[in-house]
N, C-alpha and C positions, 0 to 999 in steps of 0.2 A: 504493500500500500504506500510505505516511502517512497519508496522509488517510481512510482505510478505518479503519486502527487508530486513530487522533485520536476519530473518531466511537464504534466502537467501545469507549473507554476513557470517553467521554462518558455513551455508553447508561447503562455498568455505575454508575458513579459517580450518575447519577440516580436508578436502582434503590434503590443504598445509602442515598441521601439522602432518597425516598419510601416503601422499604421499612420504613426506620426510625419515619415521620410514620405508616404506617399499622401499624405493632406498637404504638406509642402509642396510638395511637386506640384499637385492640384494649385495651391493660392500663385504657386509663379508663373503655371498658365496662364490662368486666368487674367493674372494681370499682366501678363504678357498680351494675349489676345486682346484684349482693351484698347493697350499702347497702342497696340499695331494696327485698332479698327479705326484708332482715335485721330492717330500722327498719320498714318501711312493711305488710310481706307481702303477701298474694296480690290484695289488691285493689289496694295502691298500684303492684305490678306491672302489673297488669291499666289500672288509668288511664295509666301512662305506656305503654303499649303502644299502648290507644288514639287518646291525642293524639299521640301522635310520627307513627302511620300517620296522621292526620289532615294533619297539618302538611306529613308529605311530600306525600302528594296535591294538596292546595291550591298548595304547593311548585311541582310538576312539572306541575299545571294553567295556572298564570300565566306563572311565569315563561320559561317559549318557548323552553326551552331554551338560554337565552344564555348560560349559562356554561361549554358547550362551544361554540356554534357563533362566539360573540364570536372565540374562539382565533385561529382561522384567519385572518381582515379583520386582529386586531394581528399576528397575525406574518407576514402576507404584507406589512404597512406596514412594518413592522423591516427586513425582509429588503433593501425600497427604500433603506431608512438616510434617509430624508426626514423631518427631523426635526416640520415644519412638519403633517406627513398623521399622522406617528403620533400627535399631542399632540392632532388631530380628533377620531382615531378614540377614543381614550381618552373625550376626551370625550362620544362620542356612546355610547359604552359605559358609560359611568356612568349618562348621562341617564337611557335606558331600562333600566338598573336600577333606577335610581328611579323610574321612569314604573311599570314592569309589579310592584314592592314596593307601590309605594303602591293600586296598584289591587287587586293581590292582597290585602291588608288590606281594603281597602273591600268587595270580596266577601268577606274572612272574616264582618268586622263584618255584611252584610246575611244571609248566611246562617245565622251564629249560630245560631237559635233551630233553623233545619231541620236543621243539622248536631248539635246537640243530642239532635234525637229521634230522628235516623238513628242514630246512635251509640250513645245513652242509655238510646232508649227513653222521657222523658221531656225535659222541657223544664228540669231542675233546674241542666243546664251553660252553659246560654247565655251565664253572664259569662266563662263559663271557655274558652270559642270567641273571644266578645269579647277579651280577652286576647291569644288566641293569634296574634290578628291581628298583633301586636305584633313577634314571632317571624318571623311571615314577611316584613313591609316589612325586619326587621333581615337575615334569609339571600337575599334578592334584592342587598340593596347587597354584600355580603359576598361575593356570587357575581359580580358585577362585579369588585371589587377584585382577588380569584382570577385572573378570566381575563385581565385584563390583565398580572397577573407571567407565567402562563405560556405569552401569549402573546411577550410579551417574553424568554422565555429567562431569565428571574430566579428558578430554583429553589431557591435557598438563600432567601432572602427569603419565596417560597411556604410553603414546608418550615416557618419559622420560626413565619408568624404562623397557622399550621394547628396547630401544637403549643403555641401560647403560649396560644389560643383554648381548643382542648381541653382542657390542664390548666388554665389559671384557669375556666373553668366546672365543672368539676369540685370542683375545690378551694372555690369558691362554695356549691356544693349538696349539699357535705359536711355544714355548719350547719346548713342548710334541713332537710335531713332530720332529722338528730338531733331539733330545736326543734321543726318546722312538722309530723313524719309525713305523713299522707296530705296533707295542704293542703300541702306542700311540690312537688306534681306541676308544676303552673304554672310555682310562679316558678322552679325550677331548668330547664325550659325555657326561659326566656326568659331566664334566667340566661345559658348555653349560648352561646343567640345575641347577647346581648348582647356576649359577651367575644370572642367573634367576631368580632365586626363592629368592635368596639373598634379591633382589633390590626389589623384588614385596613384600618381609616381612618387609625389615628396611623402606622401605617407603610405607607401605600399607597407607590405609586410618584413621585416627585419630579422626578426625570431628568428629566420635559417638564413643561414650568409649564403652568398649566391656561387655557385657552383658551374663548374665547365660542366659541360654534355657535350660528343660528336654528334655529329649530323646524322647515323646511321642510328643514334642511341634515341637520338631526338624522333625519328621515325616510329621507331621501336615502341615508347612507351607512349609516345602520341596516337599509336596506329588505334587503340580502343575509342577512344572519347573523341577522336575524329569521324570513326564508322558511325561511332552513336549520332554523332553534331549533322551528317550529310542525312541519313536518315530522319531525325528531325527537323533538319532544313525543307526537305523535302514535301515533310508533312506538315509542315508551317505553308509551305507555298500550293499545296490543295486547298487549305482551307482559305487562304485568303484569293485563291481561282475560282471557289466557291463561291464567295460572298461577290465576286466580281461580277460573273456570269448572272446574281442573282439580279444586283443595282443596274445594272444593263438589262435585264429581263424587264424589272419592271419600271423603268425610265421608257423605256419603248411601249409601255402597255401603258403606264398613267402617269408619267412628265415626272421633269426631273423634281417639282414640287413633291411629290409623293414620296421620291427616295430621298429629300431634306426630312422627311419627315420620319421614315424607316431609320435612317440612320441615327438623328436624334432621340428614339426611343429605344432603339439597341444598343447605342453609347449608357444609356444610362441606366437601363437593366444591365448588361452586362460588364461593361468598363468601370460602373463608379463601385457597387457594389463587390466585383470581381478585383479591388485591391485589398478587402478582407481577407481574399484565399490569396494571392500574391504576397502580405506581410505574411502568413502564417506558413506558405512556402519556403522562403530564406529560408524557415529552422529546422522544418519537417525533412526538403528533398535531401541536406547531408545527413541528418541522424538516418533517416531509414535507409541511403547508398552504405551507413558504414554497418549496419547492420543484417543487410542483403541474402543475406547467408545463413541466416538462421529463420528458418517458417515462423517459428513460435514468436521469437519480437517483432517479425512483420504482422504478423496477426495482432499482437496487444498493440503496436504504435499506430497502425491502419483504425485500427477501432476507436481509440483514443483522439485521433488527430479529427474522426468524423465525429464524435461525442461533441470535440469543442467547437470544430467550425461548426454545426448546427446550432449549440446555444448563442455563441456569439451571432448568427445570422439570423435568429430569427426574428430579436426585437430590431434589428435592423431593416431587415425586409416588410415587417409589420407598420414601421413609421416610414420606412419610404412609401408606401401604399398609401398611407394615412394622408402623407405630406406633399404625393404624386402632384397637385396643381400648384402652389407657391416652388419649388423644385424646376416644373418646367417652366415658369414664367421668369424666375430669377434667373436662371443658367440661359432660360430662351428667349420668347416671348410667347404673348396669349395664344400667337396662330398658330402656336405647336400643341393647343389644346386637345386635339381630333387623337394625340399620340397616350392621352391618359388610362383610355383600355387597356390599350397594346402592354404598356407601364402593369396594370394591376395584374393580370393575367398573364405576364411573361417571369412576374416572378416567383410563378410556381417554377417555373425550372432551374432558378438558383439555388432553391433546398436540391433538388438534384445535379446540380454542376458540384456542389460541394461535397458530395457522397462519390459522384465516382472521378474526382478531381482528387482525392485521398487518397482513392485505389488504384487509379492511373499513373502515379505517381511510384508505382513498384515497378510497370513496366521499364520506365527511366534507371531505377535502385537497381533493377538487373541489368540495367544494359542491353535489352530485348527491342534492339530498334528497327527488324521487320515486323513485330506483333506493334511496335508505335506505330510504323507508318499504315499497316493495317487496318489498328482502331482507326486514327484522323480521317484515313479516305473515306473510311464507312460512315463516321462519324459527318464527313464534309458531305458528300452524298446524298445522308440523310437528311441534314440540315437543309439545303436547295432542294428538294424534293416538297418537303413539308411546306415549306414558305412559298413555293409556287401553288401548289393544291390548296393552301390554304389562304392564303391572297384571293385566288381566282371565288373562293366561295364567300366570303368571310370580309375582307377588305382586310384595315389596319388591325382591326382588333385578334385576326384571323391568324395574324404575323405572332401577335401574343400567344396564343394557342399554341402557335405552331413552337415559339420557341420553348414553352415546357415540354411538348410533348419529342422532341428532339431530343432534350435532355435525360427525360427518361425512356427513351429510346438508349440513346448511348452508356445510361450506366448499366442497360439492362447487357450491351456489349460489352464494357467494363468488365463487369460480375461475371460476364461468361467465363474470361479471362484469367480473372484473379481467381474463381472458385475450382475452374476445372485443367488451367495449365498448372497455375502455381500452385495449386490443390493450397486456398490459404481460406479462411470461414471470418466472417462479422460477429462482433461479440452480441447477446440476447438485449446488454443495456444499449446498443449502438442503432441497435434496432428499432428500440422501445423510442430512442428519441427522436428515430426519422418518422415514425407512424404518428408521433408527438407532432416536430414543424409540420409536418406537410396538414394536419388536421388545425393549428392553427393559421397558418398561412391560407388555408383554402377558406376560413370563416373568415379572414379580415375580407381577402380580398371579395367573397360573395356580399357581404354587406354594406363595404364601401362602396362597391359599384351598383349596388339597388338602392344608396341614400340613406344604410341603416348606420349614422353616425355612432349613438351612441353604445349599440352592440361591437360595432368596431372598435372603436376606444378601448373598450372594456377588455376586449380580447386581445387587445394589443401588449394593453397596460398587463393583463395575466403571463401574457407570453415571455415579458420583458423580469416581469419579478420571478416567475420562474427560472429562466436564465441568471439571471442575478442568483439566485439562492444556489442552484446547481454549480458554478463556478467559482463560486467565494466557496463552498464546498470541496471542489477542488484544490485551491486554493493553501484552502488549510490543509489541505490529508500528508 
């Protein structure tokens, strides 16, 4: 029971300490996007929208996924306590961040001119690709530096130089905008990553002095968590072929008004509420890669990890429900009202993104990255399947539907996985508390959407001190 609770108080505490890096992130967006609607308008919007989607692409094209799949190779060497393997592995983790940065640059730099007219429509950005290349050699090392703290168990350090990064680039491209207007688009990204990359070199990790590797050694131990990174590259770029195919789907069927609208209520079902299980990631995906190897602690930390994301998610999801119209009028405005269905009704599938978002998360701990790229395509698939069928019958509210029923689609995939490859089983209280959220989630959201205010309330507020008493239970054990 120590040791349950020990963990336990660890999850919560990393939550708090990534939920906070990712509320920051959020306030320097935002007031990011402000500056930039305010000083720059619709066009200097519109170029940084472009290049930032440029940037990621180019991003999530080269770099092979290392900056998750690195994780697992550091923290299963930690777990060894060998000081000598983990000061290798570091090192071979750097290399090829600097290996696939520098090469990712090299293809910005050569595609330039096509990336230009893809984009542009003309050839008038080419220095401005040129550039950007710049950007990406700096978030390749940047995304090294990363995974080694958290592969190392070093969250307060992660936590730190993630927020020091994000406010000094911000604070940087305060002036730029004011002075430079639209020509400020550039260098405030590269600003960004500059102050980034800064903070993750002058305070990288210390603790192991840095060590030579050959180039054939660098291979060697890079060759795993490279296989893994291409295979999740891979299944990163279905799923967002998916969402592509879909915003073109239905852009061609009901304007591009419609898909402002799909997108702003998928942002915020899945993106705002989806940095819950992203803070609670950091801590979960290295404990259970150093753990990998024993059935029995993937069992207790998989149950455990869903026990807490459901309490913490559900008074969450119960007052986003609640709160769905001041929400989308302060982040939007009122003409994104038609999206507050889609909102109540979509987030029945975040009690399920959280259950098999736990157990998906073994796949990665094993290193099983043809049964990753398996689940995502099935997963991607199903997701554009449903949101067309259900679109065509249903409208926007149709898209809500469709995105619970995805979800529980896919952990019903999940669970195939986790119960009959890895032969691994969900604990009876893990259970007790999904049958729990999804029974209060399903009464908010039924009576918030028929007007029944204060049965909503009631159930919110139940759900909320429930969670409360469960956790500080935790807590103390």
């Amino acid at each position: 029971m120590g040791k349950q609770g020990g963990i336990s108080r660890m999850v919560m505490k990393a939550m708090g300490i990534f939920g906070g890096v990712q509320m920051m992130g959020i306030i320097c967006s935002i007031i990011r996007t402000k500056l930039v609607a305010m000083w720059l308008g619709t066009v200097g919007v519109g170029l940084f929208g472009l290049f930032n989607n440029a940037l990621e692409m180019i991003n999530i094209a080269t770099n092979l996924g290392i900056r998750s799949s690195s994780v697992r190779d550091i923290s299963q060497a930690a777990d060894k306590r060998d000081s000598s393997l983990i000061a290798r592995i570091i090192a071979v983790v750097r290399k090829w961040s600097l290996w696939l940065g520098l090469g990712g640059a090299t293809l910005t730099l050569a595609l330039a001119p096509l990336l230009s007219e893809i984009t542009f429509g003309t050839q008038d950005h080419i220095w401005g690709f040129v550039a950007l290349s710049i950007a990406v050699l700096l978030m390749a090392i940047t995304n090294g530096e990363q995974a080694v703290f958290q592969g190392l168990a070093q969250l307060k350090k992660l936590a730190r130089i993630t927020v020091l990064g994000t406010v000094s680039g911000l604070l940087v491209s305060i002036p730029l905008f004011y002075y430079l207007r639209e020509d400020s688009v550039l260098p405030s990204i590269i600003a960004y990553a500059v102050a980034n990359a800064f903070f993750a070199i002058v305070l990288r990790n210390k603790e192991y002095p840095a060590v030579k590797v050959s180039r054939s050694e660098t291979f060697t131990m890079g060759r795993d968590f490279v296989r893994l990174g291409v295979f999740m590259t891979i299944g990163n770029f279905v799923t967002i072929l998916a969402t592509y195919i879909f915003n073109a789907w239905l852009n061609n069927r009901a304007g591009t008004g419609e898909v402002g609208l799909y997108q702003a209520g998928y942002t915020l079902i899945n993106k705002y509420t989806g940095l819950i299980l992203t803070a609670l990631g950091m801590e979960y995906y290295p404990r259970l890669a150093r753990v990998a190897a024993s059935r029995m602690k993937l069992r207790v930390f998989v149950s455990q990890e869903i026990n807490i994301a459901l309490l913490v998610m559900v008074p969450v999801i119960a007052a986003f429900i609640l709160l769905r119209g001041p929400i989308v009028n302060i982040l939007y405005s009122s003409d994104f009202d038609p999206i507050l269905p889609f909102i109540s009704w979509g987030m029945m599938g975040i009690i399920f993104r959280a259950v098999s978002w736990s157990m998906a998360f073994v796949i990665l701990a094993k290193g099983s990255g043809k049964i990753y790229l398996i689940t995502e395509t099935l997963s991607a698939v199903t997701g554009l399947g449903l949101n067309i069928v259900f679109y065509r019958h249903w409208g926007l509210v149709g898209l809500g539907w469709a995105f619970s029923v995805w979800y529980i689609v896919y952990t019903l995939i999940i669970a195939v996985v986790y119960f009959t490859h890895y032969r691994l089983r969900l604990s009876l209280n893990c259970m007790l508390s999904l049958a729990w959220a999804v029974i209060v989630t399903l009464i908010v959201t039924i009576t918030a959407e028929n007007g029944y205010l204060i049965p909503s309330i009631a159930t919110a507020a139940i759900g909320a001190l429930v969670s409360a008493h469960k956790l500080l239970q935790l807590w103390k054990r």
